[in-house]
C-alpha positions in Angstrom: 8.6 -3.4 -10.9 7.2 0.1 -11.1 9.4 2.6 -9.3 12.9 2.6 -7.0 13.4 5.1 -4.5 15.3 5.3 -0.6 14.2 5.8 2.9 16.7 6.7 5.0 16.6 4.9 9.2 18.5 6.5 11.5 22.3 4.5 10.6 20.5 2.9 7.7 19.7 3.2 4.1 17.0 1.0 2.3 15.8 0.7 -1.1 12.3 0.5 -2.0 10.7 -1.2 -4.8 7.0 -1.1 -6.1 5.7 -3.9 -7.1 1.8 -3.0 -8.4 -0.6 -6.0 -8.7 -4.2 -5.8 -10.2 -5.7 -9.1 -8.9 -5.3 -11.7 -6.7 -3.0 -14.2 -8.7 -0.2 -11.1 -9.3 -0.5 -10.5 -5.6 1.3 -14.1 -5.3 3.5 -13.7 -8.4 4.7 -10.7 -7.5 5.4 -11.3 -4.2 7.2 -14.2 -4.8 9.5 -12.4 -7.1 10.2 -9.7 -4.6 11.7 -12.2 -1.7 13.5 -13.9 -4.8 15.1 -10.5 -5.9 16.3 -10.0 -2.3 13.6 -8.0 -0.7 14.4 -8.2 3.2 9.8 -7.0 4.1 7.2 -6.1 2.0 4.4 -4.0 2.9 0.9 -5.0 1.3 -2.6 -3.8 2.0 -5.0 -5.4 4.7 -7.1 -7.2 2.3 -3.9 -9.1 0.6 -1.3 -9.3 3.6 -2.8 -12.2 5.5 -2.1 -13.9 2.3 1.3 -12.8 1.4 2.2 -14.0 4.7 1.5 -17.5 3.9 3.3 -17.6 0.8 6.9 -15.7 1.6 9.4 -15.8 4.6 10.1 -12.3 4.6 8.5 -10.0 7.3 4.8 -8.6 5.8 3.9 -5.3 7.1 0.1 -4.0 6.4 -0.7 -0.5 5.4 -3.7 0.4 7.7 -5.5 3.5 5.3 -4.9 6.0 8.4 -1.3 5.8 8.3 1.1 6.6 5.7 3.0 4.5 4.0 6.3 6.1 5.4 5.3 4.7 8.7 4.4 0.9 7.3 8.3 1.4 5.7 9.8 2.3 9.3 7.7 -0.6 10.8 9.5 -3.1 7.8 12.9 -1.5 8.9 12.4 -2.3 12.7 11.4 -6.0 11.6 14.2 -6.4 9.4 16.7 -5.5 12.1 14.9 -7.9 14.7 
């Protein structure tokens, strides 16, 4: 895990952890240890997410490159409350 920071929902708080991957086989590895270190969503990039999804039970939100990642992080939050 790279970094730990906190975006902040309208009543809610979450905390945000990087987990950076450089191939294909950390992209399972490491998300896999995110869902097993409590992460409620993760938010991957198109070319991985399809992927991800088949291999955790957490919500998997993709980044699309025109949006910021702020906005794939409030799209997580809505799934987690749902």
């Amino acid at each position: 895990m790279l970094d730990e920071n906190y975006i902040l929902d309208n009543e809610n708080k979450y905390l945000i952890k990087e987990y950076s991957v450089t191939n294909i086989e950390e992209v399972f590895i490491q998300s896999i240890r995110a869902e097993r270190d409590g992460a409620s969503a993760l938010v991957c990039a198109p070319i991985v997410s399809s992927i991800v999804e088949k291999v955790v039970t957490i919500p998997v939100v993709t980044i699309m490159p025109q949006k910021s990642t702020l906005i794939a992080l409030k799209t997580a939050a809505k799934k987690i409350k749902s």
